[in-house]
C-alpha positions in Angstrom: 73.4 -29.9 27.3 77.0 -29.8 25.8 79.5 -29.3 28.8 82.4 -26.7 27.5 86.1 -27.0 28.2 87.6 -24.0 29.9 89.2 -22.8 26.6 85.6 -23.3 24.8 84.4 -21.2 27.1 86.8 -18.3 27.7 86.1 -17.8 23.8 82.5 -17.7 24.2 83.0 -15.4 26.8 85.6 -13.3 25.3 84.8 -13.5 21.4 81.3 -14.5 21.5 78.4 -12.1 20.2 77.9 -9.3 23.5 73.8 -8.8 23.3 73.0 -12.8 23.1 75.4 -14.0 25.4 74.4 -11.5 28.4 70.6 -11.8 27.8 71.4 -15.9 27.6 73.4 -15.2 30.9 70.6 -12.9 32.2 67.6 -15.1 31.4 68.4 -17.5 34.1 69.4 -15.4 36.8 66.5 -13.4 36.5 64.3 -16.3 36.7 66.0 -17.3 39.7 65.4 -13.7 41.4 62.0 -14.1 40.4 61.3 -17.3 41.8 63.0 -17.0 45.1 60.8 -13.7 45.1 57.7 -15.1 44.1 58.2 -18.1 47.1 59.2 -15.0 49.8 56.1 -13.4 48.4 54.2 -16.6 49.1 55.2 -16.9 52.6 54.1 -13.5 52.7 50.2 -14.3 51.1 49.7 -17.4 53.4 51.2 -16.3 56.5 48.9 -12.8 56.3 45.7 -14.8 56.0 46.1 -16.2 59.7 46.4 -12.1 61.3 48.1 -8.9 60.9 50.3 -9.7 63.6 51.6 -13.0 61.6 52.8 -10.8 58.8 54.1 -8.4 61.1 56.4 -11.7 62.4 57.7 -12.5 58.5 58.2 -8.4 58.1 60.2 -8.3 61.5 61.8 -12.1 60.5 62.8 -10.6 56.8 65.4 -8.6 58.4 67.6 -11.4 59.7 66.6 -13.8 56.4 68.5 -10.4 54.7 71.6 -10.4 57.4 71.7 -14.1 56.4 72.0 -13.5 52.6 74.2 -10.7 53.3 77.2 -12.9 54.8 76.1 -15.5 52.4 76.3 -13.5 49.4 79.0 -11.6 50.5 80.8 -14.7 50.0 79.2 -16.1 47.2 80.0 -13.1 45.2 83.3 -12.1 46.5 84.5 -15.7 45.1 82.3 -15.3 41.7 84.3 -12.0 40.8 88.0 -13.1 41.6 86.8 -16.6 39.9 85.5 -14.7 36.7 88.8 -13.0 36.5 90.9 -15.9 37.0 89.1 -17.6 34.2 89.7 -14.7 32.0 93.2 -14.5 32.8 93.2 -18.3 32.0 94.6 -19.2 35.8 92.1 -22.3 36.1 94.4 -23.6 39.8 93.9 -20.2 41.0 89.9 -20.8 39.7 89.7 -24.2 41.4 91.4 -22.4 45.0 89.4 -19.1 45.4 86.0 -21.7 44.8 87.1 -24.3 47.8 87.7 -21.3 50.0 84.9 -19.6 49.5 82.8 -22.6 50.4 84.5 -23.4 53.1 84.0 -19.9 54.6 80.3 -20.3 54.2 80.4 -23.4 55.2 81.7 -22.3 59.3 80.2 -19.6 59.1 76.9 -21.1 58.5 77.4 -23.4 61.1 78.1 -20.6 63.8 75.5 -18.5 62.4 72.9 -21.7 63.2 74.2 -21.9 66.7 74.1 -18.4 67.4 70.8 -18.3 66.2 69.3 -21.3 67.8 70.3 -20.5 71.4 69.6 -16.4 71.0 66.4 -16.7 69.1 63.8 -14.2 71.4 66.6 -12.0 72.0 67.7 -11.4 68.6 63.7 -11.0 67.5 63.3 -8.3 70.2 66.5 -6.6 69.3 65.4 -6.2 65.8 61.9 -4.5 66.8 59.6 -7.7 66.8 56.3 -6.5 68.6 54.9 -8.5 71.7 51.8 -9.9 69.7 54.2 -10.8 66.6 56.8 -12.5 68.6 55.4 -15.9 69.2 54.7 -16.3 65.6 58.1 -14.9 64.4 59.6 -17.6 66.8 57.7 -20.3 65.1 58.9 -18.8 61.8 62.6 -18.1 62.2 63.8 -21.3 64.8 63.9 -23.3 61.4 65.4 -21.0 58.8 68.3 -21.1 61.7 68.3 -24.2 61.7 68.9 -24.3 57.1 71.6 -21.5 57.4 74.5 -23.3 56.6 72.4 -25.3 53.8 72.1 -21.2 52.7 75.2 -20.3 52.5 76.9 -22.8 51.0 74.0 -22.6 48.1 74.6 -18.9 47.7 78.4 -19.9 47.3 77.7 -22.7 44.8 75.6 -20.4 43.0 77.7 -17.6 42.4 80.4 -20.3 41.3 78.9 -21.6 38.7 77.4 -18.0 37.4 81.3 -17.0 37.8 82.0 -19.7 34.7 79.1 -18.1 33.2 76.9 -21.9 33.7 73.9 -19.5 34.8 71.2 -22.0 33.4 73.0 -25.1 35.9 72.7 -22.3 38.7 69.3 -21.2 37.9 67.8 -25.2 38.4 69.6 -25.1 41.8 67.8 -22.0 43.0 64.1 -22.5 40.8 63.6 -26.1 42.6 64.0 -25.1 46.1 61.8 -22.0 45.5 59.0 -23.9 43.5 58.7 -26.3 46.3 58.6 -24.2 48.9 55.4 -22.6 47.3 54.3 -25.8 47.2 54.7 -26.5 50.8 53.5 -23.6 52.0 50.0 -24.3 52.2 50.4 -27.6 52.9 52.1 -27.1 56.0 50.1 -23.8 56.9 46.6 -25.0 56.5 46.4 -29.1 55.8 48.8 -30.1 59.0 47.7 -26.9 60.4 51.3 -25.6 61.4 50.5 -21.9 61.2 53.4 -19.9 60.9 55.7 -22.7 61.7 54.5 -24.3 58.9 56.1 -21.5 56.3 59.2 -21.5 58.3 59.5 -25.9 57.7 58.5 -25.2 54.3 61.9 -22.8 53.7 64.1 -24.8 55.8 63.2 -27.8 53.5 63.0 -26.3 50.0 67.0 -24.7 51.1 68.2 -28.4 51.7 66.6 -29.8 48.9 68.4 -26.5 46.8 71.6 -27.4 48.6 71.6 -31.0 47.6 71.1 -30.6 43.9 73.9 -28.1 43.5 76.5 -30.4 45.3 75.3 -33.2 42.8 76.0 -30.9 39.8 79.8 -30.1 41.5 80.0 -34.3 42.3 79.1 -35.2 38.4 81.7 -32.4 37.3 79.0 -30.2 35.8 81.3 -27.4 37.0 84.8 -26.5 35.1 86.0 -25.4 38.9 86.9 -28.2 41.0 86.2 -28.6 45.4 88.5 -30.3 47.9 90.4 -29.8 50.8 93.9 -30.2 48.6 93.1 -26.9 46.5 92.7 -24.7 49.8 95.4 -22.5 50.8 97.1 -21.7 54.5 97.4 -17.9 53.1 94.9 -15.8 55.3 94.7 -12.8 52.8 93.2 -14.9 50.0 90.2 -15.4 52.9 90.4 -11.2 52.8 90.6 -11.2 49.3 87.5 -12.8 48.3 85.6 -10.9 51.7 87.0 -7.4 50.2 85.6 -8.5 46.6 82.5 -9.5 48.5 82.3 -6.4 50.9 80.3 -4.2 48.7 77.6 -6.6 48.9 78.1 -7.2 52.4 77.4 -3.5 52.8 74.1 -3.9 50.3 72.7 -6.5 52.4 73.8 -5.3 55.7 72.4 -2.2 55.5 69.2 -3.9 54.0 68.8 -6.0 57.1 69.4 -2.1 59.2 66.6 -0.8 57.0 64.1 -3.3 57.7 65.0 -3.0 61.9 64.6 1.0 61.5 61.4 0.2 59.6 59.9 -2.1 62.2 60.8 0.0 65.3 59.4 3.3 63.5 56.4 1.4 62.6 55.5 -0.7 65.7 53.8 2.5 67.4 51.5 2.5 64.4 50.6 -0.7 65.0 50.6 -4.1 63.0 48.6 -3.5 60.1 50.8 -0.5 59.0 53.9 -2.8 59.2 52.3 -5.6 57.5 51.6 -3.3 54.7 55.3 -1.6 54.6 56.6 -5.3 54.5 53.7 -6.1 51.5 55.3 -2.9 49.6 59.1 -3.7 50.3 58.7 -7.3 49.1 56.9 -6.1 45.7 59.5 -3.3 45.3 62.5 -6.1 46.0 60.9 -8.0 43.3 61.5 -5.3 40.2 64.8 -4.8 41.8 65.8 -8.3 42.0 64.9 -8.3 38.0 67.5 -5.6 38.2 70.0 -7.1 40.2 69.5 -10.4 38.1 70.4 -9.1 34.5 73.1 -7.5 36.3 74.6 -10.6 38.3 74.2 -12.1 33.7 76.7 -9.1 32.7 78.9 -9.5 35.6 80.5 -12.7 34.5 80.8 -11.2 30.9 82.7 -8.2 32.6 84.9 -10.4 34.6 86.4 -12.5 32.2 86.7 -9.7 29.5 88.2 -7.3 32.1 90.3 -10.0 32.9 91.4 -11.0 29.4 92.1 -6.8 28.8 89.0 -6.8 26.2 87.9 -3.2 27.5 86.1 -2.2 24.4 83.9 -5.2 25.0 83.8 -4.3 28.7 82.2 -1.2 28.0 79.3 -2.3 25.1 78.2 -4.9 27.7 77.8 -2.2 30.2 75.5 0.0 28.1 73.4 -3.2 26.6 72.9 -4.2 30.5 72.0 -0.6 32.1 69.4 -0.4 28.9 67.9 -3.4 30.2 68.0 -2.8 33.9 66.0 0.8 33.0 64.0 -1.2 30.1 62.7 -3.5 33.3 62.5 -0.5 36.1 59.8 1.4 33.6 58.2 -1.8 33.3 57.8 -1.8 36.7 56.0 1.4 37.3 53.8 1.3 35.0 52.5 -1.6 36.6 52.6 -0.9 40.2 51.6 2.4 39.6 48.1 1.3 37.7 47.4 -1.2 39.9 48.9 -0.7 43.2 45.3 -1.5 45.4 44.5 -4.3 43.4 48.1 -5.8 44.2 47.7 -4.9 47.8 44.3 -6.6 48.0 46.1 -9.8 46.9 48.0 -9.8 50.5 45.8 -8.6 52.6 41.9 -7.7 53.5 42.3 -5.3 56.7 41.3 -1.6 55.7 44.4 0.0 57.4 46.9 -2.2 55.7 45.3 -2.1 52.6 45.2 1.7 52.0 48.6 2.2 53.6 49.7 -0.3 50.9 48.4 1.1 48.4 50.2 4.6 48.7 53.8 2.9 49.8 53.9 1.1 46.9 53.1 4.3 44.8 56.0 6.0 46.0 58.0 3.1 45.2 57.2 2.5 42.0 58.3 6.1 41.2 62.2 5.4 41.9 62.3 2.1 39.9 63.5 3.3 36.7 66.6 5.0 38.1 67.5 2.0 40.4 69.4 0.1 37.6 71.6 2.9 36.9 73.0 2.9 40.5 73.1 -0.9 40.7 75.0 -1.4 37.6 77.9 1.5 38.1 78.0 -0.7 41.7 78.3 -4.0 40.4 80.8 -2.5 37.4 83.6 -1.9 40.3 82.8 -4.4 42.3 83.8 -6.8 39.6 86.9 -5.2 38.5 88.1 -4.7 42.2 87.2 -1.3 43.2 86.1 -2.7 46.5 86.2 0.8 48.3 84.3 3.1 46.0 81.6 -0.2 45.3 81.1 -0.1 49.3 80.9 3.0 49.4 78.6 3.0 46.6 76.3 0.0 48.4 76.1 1.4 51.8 74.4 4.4 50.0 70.3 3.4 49.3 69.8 1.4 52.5 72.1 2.8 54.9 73.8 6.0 54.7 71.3 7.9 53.1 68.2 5.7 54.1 68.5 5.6 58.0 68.6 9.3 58.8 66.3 9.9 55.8 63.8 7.5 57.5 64.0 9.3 61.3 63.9 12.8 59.8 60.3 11.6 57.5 58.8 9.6 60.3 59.3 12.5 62.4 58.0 15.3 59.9 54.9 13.2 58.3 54.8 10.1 60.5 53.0 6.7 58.0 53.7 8.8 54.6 57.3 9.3 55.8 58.0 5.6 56.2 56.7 5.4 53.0 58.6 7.7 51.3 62.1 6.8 52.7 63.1 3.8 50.3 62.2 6.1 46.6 63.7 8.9 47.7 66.9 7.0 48.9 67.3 5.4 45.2 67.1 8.8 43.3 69.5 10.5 45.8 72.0 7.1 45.4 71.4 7.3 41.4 72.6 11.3 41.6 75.3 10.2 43.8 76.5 7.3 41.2 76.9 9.7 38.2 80.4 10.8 39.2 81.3 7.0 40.0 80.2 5.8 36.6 82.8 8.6 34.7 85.3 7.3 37.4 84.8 3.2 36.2 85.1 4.6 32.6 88.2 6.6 33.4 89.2 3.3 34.4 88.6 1.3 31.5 90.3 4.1 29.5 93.8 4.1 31.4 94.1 -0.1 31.4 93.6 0.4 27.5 96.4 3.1 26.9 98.5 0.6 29.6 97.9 -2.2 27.3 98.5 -0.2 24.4 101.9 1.3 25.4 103.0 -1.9 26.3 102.4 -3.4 22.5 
């Protein structure tokens, strides 16, 4: 694979043909969603053959594998977005700083996430909802993914670095390996050493370490344009803020995610384990379409950085229809499969009665909202990119947070089981209704920094 110079690539990025180079750009991001999904969805399958209250551990456990992601990636893509623009603006020093910070934030953090984590463990479990039969196993589970946080973070940094230069294929091999091998360890651990849960959490710690090692070696073998070191780090604290307000509309995403998944646990634990095993079986099928979503849109955001950046706005704006065609192109898809099929799926998961018919209906009502979930994600991901840090925040804290949380009390209350189940779908078309203004507001944008530039000329 030919490695581009900086100015090869700013063309390609800037001049190059829009459709091909975001579906190239797309292609292995989605893959990478797909697989990290497919590996959750694996701990999932293995862990809910030992009991219901085993994959009421990994449901309870998701929430602080989301918090974990949401600092991670809150990093990871506040420092993709002011990279992308740098390149565009051709400021390759400014590049090269805003990539060494940002790992280095993920790396302390990381490290005093692990610590925290490590010496907290039950009470954190029992603060998020974890019942009294799931505990011990979610204990098993989540004392080693502590343990491969900083390995986490610093990936999700590297990651979104090299997707930043638009290298999404380099990225995607990072991300692909670990996941494959943790399938592969999964019931090796689980069933041939006869770890039990512990074995699924081993089996993550050690696929993230073996991710985190092969995208060092592709920054130590200058796969990357950016370069990492100590000497391109700056004493300026609001260049920290910078890339954590660029990053905070994902921080909101995630954050709220990992609130969503503690409200869902506590409103479920009366109902007993089966009923959240099967709410965790839907959410992680649901998160799988949506990461398909998220993933063509992480392709077009590098396309949008650098063209934003080099004051291409016409280009700007054909890449954002092309991608939100996609994103609705992959959210039917979805439907139509999860709703013909939604009890065979569940019967993949699980063989208890209870968690097998409550499956069946929560991922009905999911699959209704898919098609509109692209529309929202892409007007967010549009102003998160070009800045817009206040309206994308607000625009993230929407579907899992300030519309989800007092949706899900009021449901549960009204219609108990079929109210939990109906919280997520009706939260995405009430954030899509919600985005429509916003998406006139980021054109409106577009529009002004053209009749700038033009005045200017």
């Amino acid at each position: 694979m030919k490695k581009l110079t900086q100015e090869e690539r700013f063309k390609l990025m800037t001049e190059g043909k829009l459709k091909p180079l975001i579906v190239k750009l797309a292609i292995p991001t989605v893959i990478s969603q797909l697989i990290t999904t497919i590996y959750s969805m694996a701990d999932t399958f293995f862990v809910n053959q030992i009991s219901d209250s085993a994959g009421a551990a990994i449901t309870a456990v998701f929430s602080v594998q989301t918090l974990i992601q949401a600092i991670g990636f809150t990093i990871g893509i506040g420092t993709g977005a002011l990279l992308s623009r740098a390149l565009g603006e051709q400021e390759n020093e400014k590049a090269n700083m805003f990539a060494s910070q940002g790992l280095f934030m993920a790396l302390i953090l990381g490290l005093l996430f692990c610590i925290f984590g490590l010496t907290m463990t039950e009470s954190i479990l029992r603060l998020i909802g974890c019942s009294e039969t799931a505990l011990p196993y979610a204990k098993d589970f989540v004392s080693y993914i502590f343990i491969a946080v900083p390995f986490m973070m610093c990936s999700f940094v590297m990651n979104n670095i090299l997707r930043g230069e638009g290298k999404a294929v380099i990225s995607m091999i990072g991300l692909t390996t670990g996941g494959l091998l943790n399938m592969a360890l999964d019931p090796l651990f689980i069933y041939v050493f006869k770890m039990g849960v512990a074995g699924a959490g081993l089996a993550t710690m050690i696929s993230q370490i073996v991710s985190f090692t092969l995208l060092c070696s592709f920054f130590i073998f200058k796969q990357s344009n950016c370069k990492i070191g100590f000497n391109h780090l700056t004493r300026d604290y609001k260049t920290y803020l910078l890339v954590l307000a660029n990053g905070s509309p994902t921080l909101f995403r995630q954050g709220f995610a990992t609130t969503s998944n503690i409200c869902l646990t506590f409103l479920s634990k009366p109902f007993g384990d089966s009923i959240t095993t099967a709410l965790g079986i839907a959410s992680k099928l649901y998160s799988g379409f949506r990461s398909l979503i998220v993933g063509t849109g992480q392709g077009y955001q590098p396309v949008l950085g650098y063209n934003y950046g080099a004051k291409k706005y016409d280009r700007v704006k054909e890449a954002f229809y092309f991608t939100m065609l996609l994103q609705t192109i992959i959210g039917l898809s979805g439907t139509l499969i999860l709703l013909i099929l939604p009890r065979q799926i569940a019967s993949v998961f699980t063989s208890s009665s209870d968690a097998l018919e409550m499956g069946e209906m929560a991922i009905r009502f999911l699959a209704i909202s898919l098609p509109v979930l692209g529309f929202s994600t892409i007007v967010n991901q549009s102003l998160q990119v070009i800045g817009y840090s206040v309206s994308a925040s607000f625009l993230a804290s929407l579907r899992q947070g300030l519309i989800y949380t007092p949706f899900i009390f009021l449901f549960t209350n009204l219609w108990g089981t079929t109210g939990l189940a109906l919280t997520q779908p009706l939260s995405d078309v009430t954030t899509s209704l919600i985005s429509i203004p916003f998406l006139f507001y980021f054109f409106n944008i577009l529009k002004n920094k053209k009749e700038q530039e033009q005045l200017i000329i």
